[in-house]
N, CA, C and O atoms as CSV, one atom per row, in Angstrom:
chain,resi,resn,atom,element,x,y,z
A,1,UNK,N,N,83.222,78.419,40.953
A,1,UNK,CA,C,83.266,79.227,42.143
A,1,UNK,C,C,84.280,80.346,41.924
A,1,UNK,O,O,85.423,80.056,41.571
A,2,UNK,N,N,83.846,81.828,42.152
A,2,UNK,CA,C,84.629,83.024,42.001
A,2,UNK,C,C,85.125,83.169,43.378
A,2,UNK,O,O,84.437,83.183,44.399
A,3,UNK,N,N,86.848,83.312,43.250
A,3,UNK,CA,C,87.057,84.335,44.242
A,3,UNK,C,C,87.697,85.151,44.426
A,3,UNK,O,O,88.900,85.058,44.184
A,4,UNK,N,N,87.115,86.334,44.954
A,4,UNK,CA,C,87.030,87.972,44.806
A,4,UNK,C,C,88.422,88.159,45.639
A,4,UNK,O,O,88.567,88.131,46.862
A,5,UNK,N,N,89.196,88.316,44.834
A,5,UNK,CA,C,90.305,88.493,45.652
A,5,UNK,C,C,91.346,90.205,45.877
A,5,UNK,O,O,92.452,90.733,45.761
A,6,UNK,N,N,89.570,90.447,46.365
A,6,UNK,CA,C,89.559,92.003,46.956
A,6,UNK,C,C,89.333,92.074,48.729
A,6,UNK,O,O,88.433,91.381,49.204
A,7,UNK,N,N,90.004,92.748,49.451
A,7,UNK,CA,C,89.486,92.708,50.925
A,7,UNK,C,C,90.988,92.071,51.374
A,7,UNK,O,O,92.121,91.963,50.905
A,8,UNK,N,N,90.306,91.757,52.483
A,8,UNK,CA,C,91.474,91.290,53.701
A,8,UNK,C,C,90.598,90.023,54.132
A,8,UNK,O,O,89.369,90.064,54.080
A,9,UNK,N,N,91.162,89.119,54.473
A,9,UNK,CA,C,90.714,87.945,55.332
A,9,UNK,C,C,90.798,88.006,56.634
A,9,UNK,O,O,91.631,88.810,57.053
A,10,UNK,N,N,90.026,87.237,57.640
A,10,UNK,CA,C,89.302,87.785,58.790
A,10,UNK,C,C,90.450,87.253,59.771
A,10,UNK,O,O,90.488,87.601,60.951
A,11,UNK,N,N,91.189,86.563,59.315
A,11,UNK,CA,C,92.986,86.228,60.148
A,11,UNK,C,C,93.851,87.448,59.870
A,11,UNK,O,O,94.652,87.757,60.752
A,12,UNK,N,N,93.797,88.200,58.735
A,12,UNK,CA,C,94.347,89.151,58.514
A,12,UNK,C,C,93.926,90.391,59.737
A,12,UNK,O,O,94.632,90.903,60.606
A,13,UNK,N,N,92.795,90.560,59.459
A,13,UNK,CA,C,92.166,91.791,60.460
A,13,UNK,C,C,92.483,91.274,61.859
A,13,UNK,O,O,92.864,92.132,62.655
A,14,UNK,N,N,92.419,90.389,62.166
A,14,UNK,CA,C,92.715,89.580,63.661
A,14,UNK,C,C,94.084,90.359,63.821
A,14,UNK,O,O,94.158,91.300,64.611
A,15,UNK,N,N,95.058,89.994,63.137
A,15,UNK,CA,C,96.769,89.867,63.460
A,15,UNK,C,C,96.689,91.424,63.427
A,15,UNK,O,O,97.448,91.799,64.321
A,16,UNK,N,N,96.234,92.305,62.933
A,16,UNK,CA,C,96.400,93.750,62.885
A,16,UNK,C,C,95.901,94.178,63.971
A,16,UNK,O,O,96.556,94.890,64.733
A,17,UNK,N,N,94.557,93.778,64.232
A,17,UNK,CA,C,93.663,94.286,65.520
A,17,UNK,C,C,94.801,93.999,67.044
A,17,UNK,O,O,95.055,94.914,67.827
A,18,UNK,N,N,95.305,92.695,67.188
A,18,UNK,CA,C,96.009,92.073,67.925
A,18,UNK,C,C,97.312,92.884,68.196
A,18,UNK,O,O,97.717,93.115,69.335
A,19,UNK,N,N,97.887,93.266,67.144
A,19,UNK,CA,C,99.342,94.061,67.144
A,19,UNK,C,C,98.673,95.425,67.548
A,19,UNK,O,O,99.108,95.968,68.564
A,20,UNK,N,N,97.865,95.904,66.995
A,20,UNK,CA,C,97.407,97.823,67.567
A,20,UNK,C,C,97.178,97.265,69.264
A,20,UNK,O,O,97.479,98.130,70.087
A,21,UNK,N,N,96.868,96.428,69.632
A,21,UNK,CA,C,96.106,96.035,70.570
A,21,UNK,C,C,97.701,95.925,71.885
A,21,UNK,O,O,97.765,96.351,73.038
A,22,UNK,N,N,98.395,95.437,71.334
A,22,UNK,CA,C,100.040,94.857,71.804
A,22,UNK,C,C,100.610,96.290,71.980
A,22,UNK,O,O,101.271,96.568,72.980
A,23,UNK,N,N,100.389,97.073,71.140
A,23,UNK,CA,C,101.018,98.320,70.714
A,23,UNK,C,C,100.769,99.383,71.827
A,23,UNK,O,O,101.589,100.088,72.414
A,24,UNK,N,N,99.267,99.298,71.973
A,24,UNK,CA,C,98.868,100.637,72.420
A,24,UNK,C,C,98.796,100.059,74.323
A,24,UNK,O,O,98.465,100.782,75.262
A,25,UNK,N,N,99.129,98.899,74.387
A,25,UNK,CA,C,100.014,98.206,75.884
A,25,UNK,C,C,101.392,99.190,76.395
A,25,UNK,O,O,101.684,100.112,77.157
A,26,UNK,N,N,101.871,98.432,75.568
A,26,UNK,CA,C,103.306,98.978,75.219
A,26,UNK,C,C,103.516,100.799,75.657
A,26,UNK,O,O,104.225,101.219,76.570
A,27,UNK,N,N,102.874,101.437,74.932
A,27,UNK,CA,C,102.996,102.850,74.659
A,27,UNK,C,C,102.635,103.325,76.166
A,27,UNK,O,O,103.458,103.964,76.822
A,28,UNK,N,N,101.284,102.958,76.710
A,28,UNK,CA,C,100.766,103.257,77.975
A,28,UNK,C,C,101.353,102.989,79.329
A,28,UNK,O,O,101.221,103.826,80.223
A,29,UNK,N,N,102.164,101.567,79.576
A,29,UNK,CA,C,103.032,101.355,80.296
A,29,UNK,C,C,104.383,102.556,80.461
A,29,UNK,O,O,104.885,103.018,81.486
A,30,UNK,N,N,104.757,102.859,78.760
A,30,UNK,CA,C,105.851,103.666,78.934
A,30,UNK,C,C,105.786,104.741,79.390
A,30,UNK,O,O,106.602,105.155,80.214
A,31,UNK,N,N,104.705,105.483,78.907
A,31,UNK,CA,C,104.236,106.513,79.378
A,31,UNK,C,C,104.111,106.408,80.816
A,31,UNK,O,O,104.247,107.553,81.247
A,32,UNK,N,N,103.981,105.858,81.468
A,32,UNK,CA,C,103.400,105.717,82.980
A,32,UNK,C,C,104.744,106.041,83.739
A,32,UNK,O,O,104.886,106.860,84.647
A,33,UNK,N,N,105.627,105.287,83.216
A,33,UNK,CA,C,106.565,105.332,83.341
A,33,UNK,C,C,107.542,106.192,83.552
A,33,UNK,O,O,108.313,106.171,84.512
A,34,UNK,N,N,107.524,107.407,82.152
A,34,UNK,CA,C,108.434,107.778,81.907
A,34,UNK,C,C,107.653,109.053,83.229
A,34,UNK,O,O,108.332,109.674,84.047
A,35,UNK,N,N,106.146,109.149,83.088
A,35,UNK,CA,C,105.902,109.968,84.441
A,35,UNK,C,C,106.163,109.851,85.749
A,35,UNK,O,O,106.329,110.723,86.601
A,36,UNK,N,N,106.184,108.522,85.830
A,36,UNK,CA,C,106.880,108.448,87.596
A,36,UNK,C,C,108.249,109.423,87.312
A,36,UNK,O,O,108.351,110.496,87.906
A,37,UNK,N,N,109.126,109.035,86.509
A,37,UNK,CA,C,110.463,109.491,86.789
A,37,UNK,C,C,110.403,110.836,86.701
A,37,UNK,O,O,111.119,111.633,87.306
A,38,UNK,N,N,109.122,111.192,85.572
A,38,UNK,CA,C,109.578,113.098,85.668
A,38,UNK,C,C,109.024,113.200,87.058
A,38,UNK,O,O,109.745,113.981,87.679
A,39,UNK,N,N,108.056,112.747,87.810
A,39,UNK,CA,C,107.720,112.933,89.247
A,39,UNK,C,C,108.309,113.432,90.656
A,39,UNK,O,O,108.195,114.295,91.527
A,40,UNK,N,N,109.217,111.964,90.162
A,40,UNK,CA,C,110.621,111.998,90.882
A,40,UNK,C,C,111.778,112.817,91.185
A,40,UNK,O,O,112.465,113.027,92.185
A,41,UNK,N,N,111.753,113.303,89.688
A,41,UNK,CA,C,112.921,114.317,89.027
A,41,UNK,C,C,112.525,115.746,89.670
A,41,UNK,O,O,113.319,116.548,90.161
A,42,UNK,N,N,111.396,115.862,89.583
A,42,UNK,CA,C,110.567,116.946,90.202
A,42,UNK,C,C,110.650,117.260,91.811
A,42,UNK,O,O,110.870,118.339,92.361
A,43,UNK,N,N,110.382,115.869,92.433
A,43,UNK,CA,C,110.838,116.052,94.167
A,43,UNK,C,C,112.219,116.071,94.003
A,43,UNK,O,O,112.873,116.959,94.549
A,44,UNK,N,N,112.634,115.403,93.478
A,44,UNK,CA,C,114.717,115.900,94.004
A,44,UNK,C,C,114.545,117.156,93.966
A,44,UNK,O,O,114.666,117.925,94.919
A,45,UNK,N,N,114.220,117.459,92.734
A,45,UNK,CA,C,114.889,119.128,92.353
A,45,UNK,C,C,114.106,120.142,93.853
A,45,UNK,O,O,114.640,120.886,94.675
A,46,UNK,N,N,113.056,119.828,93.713
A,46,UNK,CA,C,112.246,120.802,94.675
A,46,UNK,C,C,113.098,120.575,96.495
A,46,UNK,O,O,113.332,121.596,97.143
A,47,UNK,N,N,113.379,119.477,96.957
A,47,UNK,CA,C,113.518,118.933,97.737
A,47,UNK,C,C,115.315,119.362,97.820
A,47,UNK,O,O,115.764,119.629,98.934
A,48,UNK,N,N,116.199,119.401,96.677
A,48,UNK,CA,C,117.864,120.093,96.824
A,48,UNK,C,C,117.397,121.362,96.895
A,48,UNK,O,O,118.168,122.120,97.485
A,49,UNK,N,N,116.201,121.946,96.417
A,49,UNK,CA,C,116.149,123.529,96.633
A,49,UNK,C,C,116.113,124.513,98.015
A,49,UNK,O,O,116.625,125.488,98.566
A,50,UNK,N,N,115.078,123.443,98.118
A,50,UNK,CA,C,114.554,123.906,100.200
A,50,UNK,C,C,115.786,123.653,101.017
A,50,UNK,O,O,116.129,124.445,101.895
A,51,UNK,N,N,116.674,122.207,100.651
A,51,UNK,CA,C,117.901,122.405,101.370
A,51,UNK,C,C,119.024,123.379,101.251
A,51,UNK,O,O,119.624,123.789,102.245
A,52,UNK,N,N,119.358,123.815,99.817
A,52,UNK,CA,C,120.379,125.038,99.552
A,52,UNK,C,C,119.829,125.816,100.235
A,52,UNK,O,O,120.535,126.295,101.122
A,53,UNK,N,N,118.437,126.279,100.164
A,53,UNK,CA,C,117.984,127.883,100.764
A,53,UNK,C,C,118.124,127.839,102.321
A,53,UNK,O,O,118.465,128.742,103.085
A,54,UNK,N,N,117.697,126.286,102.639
A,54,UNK,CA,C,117.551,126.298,104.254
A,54,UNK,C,C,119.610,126.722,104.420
A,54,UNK,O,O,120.087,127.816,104.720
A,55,UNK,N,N,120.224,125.687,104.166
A,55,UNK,CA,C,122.089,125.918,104.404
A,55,UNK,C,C,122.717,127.210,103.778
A,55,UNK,O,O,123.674,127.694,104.383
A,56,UNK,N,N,122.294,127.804,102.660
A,56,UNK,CA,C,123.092,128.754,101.860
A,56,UNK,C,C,122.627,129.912,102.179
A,56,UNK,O,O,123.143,131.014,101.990
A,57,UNK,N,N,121.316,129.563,102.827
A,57,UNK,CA,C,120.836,131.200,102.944
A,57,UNK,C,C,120.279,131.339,103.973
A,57,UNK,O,O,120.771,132.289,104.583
A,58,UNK,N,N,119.116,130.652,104.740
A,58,UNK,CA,C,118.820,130.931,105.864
A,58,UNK,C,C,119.688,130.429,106.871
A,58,UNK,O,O,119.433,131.038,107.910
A,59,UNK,N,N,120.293,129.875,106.986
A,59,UNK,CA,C,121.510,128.974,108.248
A,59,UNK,C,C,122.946,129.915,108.303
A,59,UNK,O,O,123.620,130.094,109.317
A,60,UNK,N,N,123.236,130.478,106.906
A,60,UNK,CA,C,124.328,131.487,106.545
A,60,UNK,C,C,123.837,133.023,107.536
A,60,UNK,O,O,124.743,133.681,108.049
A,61,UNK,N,N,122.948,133.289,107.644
A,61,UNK,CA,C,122.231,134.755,108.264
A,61,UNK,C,C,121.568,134.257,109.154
A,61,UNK,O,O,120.890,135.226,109.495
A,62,UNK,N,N,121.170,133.168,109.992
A,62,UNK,CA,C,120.848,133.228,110.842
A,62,UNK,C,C,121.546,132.243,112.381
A,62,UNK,O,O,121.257,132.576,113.530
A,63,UNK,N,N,122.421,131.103,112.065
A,63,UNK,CA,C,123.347,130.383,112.769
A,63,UNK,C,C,122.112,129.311,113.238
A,63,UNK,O,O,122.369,128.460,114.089
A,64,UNK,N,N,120.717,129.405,112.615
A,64,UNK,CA,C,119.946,128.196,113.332
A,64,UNK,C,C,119.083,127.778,111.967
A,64,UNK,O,O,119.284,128.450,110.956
A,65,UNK,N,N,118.140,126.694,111.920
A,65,UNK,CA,C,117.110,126.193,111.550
A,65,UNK,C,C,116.210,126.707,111.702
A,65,UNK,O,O,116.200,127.299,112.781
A,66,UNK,N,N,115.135,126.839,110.994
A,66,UNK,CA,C,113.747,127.233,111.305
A,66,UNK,C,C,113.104,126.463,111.782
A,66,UNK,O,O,113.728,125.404,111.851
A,67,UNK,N,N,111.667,126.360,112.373
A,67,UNK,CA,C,110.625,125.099,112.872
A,67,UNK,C,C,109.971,124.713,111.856
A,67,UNK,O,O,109.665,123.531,111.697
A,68,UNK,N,N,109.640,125.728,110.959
A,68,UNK,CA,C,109.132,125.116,109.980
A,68,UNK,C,C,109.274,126.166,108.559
A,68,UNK,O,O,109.473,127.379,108.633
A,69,UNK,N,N,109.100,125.270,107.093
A,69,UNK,CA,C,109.330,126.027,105.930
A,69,UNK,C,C,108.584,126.527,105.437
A,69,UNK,O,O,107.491,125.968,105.356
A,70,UNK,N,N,108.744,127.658,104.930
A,70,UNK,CA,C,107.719,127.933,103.521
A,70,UNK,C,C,107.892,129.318,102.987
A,70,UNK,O,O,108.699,130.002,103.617
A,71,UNK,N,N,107.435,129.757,102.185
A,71,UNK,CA,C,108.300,130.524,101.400
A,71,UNK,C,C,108.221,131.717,102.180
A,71,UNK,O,O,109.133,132.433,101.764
A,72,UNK,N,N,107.727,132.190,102.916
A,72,UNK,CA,C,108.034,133.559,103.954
A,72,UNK,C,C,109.123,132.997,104.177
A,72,UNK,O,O,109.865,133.385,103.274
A,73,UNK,N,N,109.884,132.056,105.082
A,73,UNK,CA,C,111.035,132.268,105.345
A,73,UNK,C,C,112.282,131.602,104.655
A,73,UNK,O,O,113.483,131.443,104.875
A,74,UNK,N,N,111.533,131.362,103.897
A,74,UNK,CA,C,112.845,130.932,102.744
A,74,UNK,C,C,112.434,131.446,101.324
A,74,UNK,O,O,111.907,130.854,100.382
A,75,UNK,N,N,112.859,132.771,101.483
A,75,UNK,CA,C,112.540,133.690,100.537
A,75,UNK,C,C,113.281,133.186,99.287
A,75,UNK,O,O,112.831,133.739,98.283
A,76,UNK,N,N,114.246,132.338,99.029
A,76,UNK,CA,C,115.649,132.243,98.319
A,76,UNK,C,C,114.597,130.859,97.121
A,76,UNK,O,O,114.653,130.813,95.892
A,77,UNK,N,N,113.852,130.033,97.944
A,77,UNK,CA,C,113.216,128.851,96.965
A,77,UNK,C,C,111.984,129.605,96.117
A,77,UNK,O,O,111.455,130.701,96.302
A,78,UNK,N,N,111.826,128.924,95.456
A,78,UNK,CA,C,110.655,129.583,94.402
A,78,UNK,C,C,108.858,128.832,94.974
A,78,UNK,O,O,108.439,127.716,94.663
A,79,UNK,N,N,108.300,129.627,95.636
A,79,UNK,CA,C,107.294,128.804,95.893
A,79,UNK,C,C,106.592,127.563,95.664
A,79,UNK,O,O,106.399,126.565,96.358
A,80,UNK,N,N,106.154,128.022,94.098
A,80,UNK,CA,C,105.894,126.668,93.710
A,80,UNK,C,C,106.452,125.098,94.563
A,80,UNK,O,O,105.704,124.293,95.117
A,81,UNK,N,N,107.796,125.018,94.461
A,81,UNK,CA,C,108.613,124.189,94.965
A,81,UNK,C,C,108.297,123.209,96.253
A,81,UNK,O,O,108.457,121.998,96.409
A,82,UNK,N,N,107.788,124.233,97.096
A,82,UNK,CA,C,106.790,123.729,98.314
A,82,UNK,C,C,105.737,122.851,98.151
A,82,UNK,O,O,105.266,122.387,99.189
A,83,UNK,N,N,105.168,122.451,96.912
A,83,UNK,CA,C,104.395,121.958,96.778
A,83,UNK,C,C,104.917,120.465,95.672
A,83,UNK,O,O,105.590,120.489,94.642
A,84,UNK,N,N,104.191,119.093,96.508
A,84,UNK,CA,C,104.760,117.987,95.797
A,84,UNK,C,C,104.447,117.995,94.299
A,84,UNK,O,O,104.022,118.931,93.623
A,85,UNK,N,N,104.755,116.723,93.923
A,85,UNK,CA,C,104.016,116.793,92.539
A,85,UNK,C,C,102.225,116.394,92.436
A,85,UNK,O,O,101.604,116.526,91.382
A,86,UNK,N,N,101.810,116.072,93.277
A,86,UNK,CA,C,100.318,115.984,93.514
A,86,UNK,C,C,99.503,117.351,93.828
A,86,UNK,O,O,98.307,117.552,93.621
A,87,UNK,N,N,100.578,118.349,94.452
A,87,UNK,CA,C,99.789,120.092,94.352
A,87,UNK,C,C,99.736,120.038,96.012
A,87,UNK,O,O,99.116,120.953,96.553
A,88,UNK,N,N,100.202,119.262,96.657
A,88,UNK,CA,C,99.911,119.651,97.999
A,88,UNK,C,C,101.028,120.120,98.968
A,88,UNK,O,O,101.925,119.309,99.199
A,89,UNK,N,N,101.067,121.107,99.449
A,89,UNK,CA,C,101.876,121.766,100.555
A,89,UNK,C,C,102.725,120.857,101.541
A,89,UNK,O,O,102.244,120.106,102.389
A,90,UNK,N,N,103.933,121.036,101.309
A,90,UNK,CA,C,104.993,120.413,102.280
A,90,UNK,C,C,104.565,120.579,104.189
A,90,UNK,O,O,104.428,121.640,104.800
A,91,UNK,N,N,104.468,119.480,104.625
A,91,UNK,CA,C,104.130,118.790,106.117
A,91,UNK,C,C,102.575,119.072,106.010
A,91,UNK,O,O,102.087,119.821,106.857
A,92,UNK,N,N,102.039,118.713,105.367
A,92,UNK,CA,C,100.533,118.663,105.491
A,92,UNK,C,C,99.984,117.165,104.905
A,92,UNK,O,O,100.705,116.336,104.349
A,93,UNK,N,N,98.779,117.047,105.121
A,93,UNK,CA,C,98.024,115.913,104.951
A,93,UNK,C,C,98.145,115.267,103.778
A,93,UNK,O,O,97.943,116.001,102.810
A,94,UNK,N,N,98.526,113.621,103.411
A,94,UNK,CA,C,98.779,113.381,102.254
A,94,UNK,C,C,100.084,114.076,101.013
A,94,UNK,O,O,100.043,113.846,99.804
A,95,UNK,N,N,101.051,114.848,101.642
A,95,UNK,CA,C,102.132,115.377,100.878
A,95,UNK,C,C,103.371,114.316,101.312
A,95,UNK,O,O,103.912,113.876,102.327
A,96,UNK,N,N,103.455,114.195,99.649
A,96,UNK,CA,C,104.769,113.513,99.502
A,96,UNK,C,C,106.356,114.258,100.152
A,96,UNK,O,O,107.488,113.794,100.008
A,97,UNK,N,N,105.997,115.384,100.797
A,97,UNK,CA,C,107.055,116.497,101.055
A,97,UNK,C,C,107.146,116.667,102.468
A,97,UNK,O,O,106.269,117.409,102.912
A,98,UNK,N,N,108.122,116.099,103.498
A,98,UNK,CA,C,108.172,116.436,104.860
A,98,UNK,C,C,109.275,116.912,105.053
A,98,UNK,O,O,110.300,116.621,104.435
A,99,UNK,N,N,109.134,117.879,106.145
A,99,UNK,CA,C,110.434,118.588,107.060
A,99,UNK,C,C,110.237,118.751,108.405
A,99,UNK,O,O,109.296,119.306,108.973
A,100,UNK,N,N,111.519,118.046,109.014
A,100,UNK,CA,C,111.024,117.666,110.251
A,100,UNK,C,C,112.481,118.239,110.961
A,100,UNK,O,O,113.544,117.648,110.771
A,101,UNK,N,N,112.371,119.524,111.838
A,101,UNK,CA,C,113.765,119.992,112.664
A,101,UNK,C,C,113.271,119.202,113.912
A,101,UNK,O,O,112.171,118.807,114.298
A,102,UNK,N,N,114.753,119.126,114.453
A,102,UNK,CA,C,114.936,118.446,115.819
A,102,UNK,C,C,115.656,119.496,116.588
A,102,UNK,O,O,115.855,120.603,116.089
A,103,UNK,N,N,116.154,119.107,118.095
A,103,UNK,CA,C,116.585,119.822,118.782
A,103,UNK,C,C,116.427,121.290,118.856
A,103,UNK,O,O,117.313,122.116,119.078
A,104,UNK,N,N,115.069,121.512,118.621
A,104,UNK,CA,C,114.638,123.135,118.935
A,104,UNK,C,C,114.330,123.619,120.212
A,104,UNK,O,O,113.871,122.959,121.144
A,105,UNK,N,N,114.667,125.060,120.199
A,105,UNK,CA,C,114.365,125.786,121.368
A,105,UNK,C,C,114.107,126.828,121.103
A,105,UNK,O,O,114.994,127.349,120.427
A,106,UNK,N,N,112.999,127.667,121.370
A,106,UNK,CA,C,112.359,129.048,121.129
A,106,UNK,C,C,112.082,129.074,119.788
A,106,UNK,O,O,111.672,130.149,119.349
A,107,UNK,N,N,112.266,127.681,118.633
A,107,UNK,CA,C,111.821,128.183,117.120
A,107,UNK,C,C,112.968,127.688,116.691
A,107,UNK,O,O,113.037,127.525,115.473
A,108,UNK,N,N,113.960,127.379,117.374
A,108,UNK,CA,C,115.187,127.683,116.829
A,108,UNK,C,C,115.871,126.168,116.894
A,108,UNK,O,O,116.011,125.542,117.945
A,109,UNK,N,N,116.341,125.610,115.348
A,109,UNK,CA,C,116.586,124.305,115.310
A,109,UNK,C,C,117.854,123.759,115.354
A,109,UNK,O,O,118.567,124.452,114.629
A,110,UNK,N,N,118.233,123.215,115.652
A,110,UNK,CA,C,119.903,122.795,115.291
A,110,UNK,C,C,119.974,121.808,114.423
A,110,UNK,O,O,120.998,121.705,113.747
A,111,UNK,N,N,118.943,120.915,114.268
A,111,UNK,CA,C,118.911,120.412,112.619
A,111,UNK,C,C,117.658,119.941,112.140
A,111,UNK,O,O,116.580,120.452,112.440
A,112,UNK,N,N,117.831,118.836,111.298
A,112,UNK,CA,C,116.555,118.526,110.751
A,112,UNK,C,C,116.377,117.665,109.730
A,112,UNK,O,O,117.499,117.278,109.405
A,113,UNK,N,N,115.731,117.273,109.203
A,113,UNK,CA,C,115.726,115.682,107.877
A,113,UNK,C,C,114.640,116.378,107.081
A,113,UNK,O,O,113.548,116.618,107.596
A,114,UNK,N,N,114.949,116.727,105.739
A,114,UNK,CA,C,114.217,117.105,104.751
A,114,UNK,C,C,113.469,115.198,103.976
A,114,UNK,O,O,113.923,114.057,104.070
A,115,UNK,N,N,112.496,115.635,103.447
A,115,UNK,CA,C,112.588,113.666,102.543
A,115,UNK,C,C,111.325,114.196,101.277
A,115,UNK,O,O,110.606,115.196,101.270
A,116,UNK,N,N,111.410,113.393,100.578
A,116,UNK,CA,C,110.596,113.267,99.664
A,116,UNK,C,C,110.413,111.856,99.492
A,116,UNK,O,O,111.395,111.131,99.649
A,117,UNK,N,N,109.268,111.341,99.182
A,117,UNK,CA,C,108.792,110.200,98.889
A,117,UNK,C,C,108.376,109.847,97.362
A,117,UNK,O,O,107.348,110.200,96.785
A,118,UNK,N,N,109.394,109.095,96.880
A,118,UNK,CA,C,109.209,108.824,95.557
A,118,UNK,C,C,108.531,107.594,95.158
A,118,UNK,O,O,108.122,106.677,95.870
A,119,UNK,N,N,108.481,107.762,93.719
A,119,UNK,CA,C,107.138,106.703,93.349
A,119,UNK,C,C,107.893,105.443,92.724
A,119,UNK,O,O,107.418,104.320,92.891
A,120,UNK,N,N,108.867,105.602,92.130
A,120,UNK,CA,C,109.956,104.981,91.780
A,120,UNK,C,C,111.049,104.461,92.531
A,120,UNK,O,O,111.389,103.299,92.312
A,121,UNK,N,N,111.638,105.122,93.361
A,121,UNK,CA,C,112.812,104.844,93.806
A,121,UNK,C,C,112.238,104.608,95.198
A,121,UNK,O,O,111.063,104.249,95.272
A,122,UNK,N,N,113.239,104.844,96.748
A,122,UNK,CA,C,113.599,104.656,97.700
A,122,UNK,C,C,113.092,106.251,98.029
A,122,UNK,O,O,113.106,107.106,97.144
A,123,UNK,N,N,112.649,106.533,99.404
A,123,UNK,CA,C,112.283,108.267,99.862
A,123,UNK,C,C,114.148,108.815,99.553
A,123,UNK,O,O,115.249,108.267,99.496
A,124,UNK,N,N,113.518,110.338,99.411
A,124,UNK,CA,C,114.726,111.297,99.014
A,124,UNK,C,C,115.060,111.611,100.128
A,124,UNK,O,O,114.138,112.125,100.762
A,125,UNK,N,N,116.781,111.456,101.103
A,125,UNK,CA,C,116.211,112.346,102.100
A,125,UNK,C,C,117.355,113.175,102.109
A,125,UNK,O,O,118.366,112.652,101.639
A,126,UNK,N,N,117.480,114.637,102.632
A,126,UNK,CA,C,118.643,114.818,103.016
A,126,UNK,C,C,118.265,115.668,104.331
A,126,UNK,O,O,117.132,116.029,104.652
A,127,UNK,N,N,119.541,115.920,105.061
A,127,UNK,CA,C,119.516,116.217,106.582
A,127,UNK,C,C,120.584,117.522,106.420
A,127,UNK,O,O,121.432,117.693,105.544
A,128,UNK,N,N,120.280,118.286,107.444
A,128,UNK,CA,C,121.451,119.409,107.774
A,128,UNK,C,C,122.880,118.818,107.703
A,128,UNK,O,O,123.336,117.682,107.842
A,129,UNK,N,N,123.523,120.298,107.374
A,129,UNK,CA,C,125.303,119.829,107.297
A,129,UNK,C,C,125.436,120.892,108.212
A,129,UNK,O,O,126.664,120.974,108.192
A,130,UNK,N,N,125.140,121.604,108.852
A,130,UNK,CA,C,125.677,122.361,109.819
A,130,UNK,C,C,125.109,122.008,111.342
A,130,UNK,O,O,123.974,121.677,111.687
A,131,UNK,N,N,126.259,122.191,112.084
A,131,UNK,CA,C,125.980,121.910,114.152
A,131,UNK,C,C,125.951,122.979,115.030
A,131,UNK,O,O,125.786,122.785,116.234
């Protein structure tokens, strides 16, 4: 009896198939992963922006809040920004992105709770520093 001791044995191909198989688990989880957080990273940033512009620039020149945001009156944020990481417009249907002023009168707010809703963590929120 000859044996051809050319090839791979069919336990061999198993343990390889099995490890690419373990592997390409591994890789896809991380990946998933490492996208929630750029997600995330993405609403903070967008979400500290609308607040500097709302406190540093529109609240600085005007002594109030607006009723509502967007880049007409917060000329200072970069549009884009308004929009979550899913592409949809802040206080609209399905956006991870709300702004909600309180105590208004004629338009005019005395404060308000910015938030972002993250995929990872706890919602982002921050609120006015000025009364």
């Amino acid at each position: 009896m000859n044996k051809n001791p050319h090839g791979f044995t069919v336990i061999e191909i198993m343990f390889v198939a099995i490890l690419i198989g373990i592997s390409s688990v591994i890789f896809f989880i991380q990946k998933h992963n490492i996208e929630m957080v750029a997600s995330d990273a993405q609403a903070k940033t967008s979400i500290n922006s609308m607040y500097y512009g709302l406190e540093e620039v529109f609240y600085t020149a005007n002594k109030y809040y607006p009723q509502t945001i967007s880049s007409d009156n917060l000329k200072s944020v970069d549009p884009v920004l308004f929009d979550d990481p899913n592409g949809v417009k802040i206080n609209t249907a399905d956006s991870l992105y709300s702004y909600k002023p309180t105590n208004c009168v004629n338009n005019k707010c005395k404060s308000y709770t910015l938030e972002a809703t993250l995929q990872n963590e706890d919602a982002y929120i921050k609120t006015n520093r000025n009364n």
